[in-house]
KEKE-205449 format. One record per residue: x, y, z of N, C-alpha, C in turn; residue number from 1. Coordinates in steps of 0.2 Angstrom, whole numbers. Layout:
KEKE-205449
GUNU   npx   npy   npz  capx  capy  capz   cpx   cpy   cpz num
GUNU     X     Y     Z     X     Y     Z     X     Y     Z NUM
...
***
This chain:
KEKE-205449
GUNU   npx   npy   npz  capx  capy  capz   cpx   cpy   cpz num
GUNU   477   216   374   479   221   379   473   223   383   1
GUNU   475   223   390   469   225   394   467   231   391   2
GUNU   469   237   390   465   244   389   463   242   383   3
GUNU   461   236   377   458   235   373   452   230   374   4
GUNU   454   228   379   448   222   381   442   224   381   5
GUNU   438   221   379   430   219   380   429   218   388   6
GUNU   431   216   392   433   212   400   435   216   401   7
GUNU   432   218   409   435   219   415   440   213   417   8
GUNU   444   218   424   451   214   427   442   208   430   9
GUNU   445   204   430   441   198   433   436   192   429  10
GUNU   437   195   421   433   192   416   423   194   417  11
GUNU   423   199   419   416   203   416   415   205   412  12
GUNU   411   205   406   410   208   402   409   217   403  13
GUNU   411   220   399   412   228   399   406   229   398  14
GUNU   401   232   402   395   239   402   397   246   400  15
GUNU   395   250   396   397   257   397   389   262   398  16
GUNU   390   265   400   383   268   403   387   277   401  17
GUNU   381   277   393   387   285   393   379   293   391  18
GUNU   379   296   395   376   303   394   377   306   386  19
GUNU   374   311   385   377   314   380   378   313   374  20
GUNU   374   308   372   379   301   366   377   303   361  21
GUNU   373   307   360   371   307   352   375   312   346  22
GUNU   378   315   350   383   317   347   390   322   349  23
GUNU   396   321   346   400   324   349   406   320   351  24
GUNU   406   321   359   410   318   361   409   310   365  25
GUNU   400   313   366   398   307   369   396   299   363  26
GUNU   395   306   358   397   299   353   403   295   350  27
GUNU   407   297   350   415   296   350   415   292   351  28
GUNU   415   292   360   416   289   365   412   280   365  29
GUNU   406   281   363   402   273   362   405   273   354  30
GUNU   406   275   348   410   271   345   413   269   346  31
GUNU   422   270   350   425   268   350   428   264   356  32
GUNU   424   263   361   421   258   365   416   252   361  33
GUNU   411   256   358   409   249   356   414   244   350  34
GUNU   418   247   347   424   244   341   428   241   345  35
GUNU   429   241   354   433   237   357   428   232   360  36
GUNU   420   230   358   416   224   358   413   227   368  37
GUNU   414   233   369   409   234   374   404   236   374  38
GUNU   399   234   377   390   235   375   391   242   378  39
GUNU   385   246   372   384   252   375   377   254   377  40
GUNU   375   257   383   370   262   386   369   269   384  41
GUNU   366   270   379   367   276   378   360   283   378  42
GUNU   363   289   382   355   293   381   358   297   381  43
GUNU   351   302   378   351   309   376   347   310   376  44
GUNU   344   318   374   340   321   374   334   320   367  45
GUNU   340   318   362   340   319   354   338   312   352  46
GUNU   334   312   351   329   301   348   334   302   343  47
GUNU   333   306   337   336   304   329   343   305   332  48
GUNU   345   308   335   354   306   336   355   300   338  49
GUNU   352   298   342   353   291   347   351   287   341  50
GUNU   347   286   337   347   284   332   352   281   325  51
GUNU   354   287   324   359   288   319   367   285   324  52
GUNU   369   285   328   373   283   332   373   276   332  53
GUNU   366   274   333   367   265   335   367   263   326  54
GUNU   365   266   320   366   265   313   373   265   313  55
GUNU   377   267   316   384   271   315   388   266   318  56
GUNU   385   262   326   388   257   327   390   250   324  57
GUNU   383   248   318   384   243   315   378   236   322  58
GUNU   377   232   317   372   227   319   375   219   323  59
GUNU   379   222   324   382   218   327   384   220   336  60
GUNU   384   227   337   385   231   341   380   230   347  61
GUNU   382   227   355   377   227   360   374   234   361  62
GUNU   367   235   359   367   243   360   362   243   363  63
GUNU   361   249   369   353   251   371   352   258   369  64
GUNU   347   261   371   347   271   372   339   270   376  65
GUNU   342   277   378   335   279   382   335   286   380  66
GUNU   331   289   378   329   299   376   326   299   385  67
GUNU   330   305   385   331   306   395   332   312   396  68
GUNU   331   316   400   332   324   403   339   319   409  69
GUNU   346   322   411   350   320   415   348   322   421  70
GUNU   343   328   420   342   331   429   336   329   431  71
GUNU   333   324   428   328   319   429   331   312   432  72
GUNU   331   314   439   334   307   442   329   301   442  73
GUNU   324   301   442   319   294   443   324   290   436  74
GUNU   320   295   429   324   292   423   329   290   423  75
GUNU   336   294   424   341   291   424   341   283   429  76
GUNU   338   283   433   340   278   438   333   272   435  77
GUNU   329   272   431   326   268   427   329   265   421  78
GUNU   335   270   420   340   266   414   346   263   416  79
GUNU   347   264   422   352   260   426   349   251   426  80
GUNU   343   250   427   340   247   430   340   241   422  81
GUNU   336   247   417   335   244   411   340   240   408  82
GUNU   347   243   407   354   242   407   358   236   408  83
GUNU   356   236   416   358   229   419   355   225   416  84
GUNU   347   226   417   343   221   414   344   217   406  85
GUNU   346   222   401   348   218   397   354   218   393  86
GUNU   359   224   396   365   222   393   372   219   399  87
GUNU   369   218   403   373   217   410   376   221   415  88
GUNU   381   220   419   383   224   426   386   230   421  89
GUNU   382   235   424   387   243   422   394   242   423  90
GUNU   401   243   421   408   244   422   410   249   421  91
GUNU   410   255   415   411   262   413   406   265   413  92
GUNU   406   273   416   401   277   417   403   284   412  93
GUNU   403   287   408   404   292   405   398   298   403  94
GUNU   397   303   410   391   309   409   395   315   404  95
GUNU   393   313   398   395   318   394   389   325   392  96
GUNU   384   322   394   378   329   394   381   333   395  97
GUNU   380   339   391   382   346   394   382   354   388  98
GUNU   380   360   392   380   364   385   383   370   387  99
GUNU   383   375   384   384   382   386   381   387   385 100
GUNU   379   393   388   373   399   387   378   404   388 101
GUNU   382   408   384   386   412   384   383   419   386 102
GUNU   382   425   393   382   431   390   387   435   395 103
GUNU   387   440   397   390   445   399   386   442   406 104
GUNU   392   442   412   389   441   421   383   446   422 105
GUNU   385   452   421   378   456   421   371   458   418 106
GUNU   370   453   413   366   451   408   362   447   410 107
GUNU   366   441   414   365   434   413   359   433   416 108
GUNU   352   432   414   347   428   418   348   422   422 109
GUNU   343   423   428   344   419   431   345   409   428 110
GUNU   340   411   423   338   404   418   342   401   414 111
GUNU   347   406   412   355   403   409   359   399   416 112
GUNU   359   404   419   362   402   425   359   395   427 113
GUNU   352   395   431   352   387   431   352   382   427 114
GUNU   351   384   419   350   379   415   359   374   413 115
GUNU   364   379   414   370   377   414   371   373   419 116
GUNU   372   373   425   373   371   431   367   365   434 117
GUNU   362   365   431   359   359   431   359   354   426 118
GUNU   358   354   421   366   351   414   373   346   419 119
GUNU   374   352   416   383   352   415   384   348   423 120
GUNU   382   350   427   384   349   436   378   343   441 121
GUNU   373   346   440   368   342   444   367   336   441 122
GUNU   366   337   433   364   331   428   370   325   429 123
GUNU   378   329   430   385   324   429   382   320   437 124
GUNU   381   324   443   381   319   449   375   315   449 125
GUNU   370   316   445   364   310   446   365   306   441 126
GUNU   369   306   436   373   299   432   378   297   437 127
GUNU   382   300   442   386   296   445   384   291   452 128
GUNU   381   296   454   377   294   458   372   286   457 129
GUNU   368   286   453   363   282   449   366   277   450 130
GUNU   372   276   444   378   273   443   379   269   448 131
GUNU   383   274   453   388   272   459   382   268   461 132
GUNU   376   268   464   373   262   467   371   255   468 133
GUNU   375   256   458   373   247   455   384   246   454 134
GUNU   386   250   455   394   249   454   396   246   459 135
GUNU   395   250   467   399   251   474   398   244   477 136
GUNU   392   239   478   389   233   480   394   230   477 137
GUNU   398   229   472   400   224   467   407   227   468 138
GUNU   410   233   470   416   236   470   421   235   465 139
GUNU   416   237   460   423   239   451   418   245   450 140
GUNU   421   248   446   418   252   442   424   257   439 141
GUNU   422   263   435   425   267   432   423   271   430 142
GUNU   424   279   431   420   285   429   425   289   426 143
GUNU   421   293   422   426   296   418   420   302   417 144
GUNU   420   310   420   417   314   417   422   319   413 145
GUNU   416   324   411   419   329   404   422   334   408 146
GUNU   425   340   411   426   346   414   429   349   406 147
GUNU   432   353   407   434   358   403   440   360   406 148
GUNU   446   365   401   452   368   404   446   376   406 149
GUNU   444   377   404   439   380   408   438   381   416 150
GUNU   439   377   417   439   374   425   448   375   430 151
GUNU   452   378   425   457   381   426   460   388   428 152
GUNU   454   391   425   451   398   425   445   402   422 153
GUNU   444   408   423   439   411   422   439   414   415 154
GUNU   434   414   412   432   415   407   425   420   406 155
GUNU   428   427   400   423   431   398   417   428   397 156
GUNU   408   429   397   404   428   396   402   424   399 157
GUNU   405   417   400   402   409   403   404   408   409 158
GUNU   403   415   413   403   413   421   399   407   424 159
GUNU   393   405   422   387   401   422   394   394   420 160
GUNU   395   393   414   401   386   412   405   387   414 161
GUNU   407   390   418   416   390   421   413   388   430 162
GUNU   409   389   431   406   388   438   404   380   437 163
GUNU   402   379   432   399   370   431   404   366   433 164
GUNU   412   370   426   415   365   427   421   365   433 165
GUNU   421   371   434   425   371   441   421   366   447 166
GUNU   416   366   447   411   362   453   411   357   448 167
GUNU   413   354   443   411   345   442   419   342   444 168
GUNU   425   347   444   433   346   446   431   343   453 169
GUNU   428   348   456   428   348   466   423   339   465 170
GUNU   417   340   461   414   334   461   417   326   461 171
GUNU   421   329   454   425   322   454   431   318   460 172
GUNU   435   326   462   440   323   467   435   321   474 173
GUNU   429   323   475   426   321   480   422   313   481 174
GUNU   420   314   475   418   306   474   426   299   472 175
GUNU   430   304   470   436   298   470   439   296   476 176
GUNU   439   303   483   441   300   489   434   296   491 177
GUNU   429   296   490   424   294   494   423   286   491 178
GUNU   424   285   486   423   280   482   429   274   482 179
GUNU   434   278   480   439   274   481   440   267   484 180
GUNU   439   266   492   444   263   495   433   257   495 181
GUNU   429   258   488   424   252   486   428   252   480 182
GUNU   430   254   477   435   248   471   429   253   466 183
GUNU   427   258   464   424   264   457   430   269   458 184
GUNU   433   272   453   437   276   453   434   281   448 185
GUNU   435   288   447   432   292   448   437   299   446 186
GUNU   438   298   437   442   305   434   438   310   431 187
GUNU   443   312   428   438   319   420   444   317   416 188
GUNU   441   321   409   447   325   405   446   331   405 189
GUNU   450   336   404   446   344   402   449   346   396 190
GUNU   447   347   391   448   347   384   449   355   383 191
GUNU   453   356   378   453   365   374   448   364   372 192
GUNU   447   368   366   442   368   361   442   361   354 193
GUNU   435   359   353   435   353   353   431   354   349 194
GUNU   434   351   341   431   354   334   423   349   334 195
GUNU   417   353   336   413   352   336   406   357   334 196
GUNU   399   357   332   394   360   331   393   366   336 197
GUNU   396   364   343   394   366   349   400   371   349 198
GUNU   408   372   348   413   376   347   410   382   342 199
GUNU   406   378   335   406   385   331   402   387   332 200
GUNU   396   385   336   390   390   338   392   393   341 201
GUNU   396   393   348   395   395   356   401   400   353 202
GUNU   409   400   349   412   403   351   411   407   345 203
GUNU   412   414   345   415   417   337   420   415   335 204
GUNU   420   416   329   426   413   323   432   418   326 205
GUNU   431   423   327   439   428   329   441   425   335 206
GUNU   438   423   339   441   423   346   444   416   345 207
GUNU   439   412   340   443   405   342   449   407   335 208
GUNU   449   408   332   456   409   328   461   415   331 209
GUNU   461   420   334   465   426   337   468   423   342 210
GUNU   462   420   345   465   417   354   466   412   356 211
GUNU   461   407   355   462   401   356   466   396   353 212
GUNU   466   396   346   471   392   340   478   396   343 213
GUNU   479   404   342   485   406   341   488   404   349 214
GUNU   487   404   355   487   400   361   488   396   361 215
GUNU   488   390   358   487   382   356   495   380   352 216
GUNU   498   377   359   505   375   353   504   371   348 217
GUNU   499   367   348   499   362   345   495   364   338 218
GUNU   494   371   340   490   377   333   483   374   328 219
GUNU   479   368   334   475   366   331   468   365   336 220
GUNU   462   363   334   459   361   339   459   354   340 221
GUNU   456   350   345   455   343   346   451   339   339 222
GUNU   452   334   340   444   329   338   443   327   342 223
GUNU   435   325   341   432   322   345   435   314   346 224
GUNU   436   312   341   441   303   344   445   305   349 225
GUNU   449   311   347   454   311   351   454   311   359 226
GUNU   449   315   360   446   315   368   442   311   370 227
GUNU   441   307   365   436   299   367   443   295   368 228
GUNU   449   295   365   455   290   366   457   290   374 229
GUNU   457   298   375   459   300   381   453   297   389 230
GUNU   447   298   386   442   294   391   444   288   390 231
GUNU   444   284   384   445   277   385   451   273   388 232
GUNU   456   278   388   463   274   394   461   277   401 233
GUNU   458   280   402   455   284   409   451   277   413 234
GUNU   445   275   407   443   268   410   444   261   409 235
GUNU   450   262   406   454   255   406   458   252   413 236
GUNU   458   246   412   463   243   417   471   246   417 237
GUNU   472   248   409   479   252   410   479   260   413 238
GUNU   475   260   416   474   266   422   471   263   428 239
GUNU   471   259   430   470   256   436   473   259   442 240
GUNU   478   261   443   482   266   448   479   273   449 241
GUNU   474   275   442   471   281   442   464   285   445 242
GUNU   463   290   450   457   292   452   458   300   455 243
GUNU   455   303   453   454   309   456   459   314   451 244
GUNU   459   312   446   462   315   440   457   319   434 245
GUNU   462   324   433   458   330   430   465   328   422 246
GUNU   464   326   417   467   325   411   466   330   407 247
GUNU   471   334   406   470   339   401   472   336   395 248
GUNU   468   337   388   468   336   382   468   341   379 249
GUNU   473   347   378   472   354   377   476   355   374 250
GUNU   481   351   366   485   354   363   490   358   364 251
GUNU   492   356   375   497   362   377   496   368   378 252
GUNU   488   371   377   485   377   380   488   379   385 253
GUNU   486   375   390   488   377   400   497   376   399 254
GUNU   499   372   396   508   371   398   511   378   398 255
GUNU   509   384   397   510   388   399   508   396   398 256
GUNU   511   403   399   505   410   400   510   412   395 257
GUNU   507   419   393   510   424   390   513   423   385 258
GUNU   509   417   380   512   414   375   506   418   369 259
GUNU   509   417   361   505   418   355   509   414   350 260
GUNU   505   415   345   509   411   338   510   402   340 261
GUNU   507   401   343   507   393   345   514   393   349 262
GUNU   514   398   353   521   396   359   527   400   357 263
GUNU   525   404   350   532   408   350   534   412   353 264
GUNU   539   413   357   538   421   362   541   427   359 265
GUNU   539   433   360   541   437   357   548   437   357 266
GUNU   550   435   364   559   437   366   564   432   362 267
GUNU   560   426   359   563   422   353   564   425   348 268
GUNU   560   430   347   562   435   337   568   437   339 269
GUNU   572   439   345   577   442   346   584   437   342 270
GUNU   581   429   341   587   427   341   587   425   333 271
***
């Protein structure tokens, strides 16, 4: 099946070129890309993650890493280079870098404030960008960034992360009209809460159980495969029709307001 292929539409072999990877979702994401025999690119910040991930992919696995800052454009555009060089033409792009500094708008230092937005926002455009300039010459590619259902409204404490991923939505839809009609297409997904290290640190345990589970029809949080599934049909040829899409993977969070108890509505106890 094409969305399982190793190949691109035209018989290339699959490149993935993915941020973030050493743990979470951006590693998921090169697991289960590389299990489909695509070579992985993989950075981070984290050497022993990047590590542990290429151990985790098995020795059969095409694999590279670079330990990289994403808001360091020379590096980023030195592991595009390195990339080509030895795992061949980039095809899949996925910047998953990203963090969050949670405080009160009127607290928040400036230094939260840039360090979010340079990450999450600056760091996704010089992975796209970097990318797009070994992709757009050759006109294939395929980009798949992170957003969040965050990106659908405002959120207490993380004005800094809701301004990220509001600005990486506008990002994405701007680079898929611009991109487009060179043959790179250019989504997201934007996840609820995503059982990871990063959820139990950033959120307290009350809010993610009172509010965010009890909100969640599907009364659970994500996995991380599962939002890797959802990147992986985004850069498959069985989304070839698809660009400038924002994919919510959110349990049914957003399907609707003024919901609790996973969707039960009070005016139902009536019946």
């Amino acid at each position: 099946m094409n969305n399982q292929s190793n190949y691109q539409r035209g018989g290339a072999p699959r490149v993935a070129f993915v941020t973030g990877a050493a743990s979470g979702i951006g590693a998921a994401v090169c697991r289960l890309l590389a299990a489909q025999g695509v070579a992985i690119a993989a950075a981070d910040h984290n050497e022993a993650g990047l590590a542990t991930l290429h151990e985790s992919l098995g020795c059969d696995a095409r694999f590279l890493s670079a330990v990289l800052d994403v808001r360091d454009e020379a590096a980023q555009q030195a592991f595009v280079r390195d990339t080509e060089s030895r795992l061949g033409e980039i095809t899949d792009v996925v910047p998953c870098a990203g963090l969050a500094r949670s405080a009160p708008a009127e607290t928040m230092s400036a230094e939260q404030w840039d360090l979010v937005l340079d990450i999450n926002l600056r760091g996704t455009f010089l992975t796209c960008k970097s990318t797009a300039a070994v992709m757009l010459p050759r006109r294939r590619g395929s980009i798949v960034c992170l957003a969040s259902i965050t990106a659908k409204g405002g959120q207490p404490g993380r004005a800094n992360y809701a301004a990220s991923k509001w600005g990486l939505v506008g990002l994405v839809k701007s680079l898929a009209t611009e991109w487009g009609n060179r043959g790179v297409r250019v989504n997201a997904v934007a996840p609820n809460g995503v059982d990871t290290p990063m959820l139990t640190a950033g959120v307290p345990d009350h809010f993610r159980q009172a509010v965010m589970l009890d909100r969640t029809p599907l009364g659970r949080f994500a996995q991380v495969d599962e939002v890797a599934q959802g990147i992986a049909f985004l850069l498959s040829d069985a989304a070839s029709y698809i660009s400038g899409t924002v994919l919510e993977i959110d349990g049914g969070l957003t399907a609707g307001y003024l919901t609790h108890r996973h969707g039960t509505d009070y005016a139902l106890d009536q019946h």
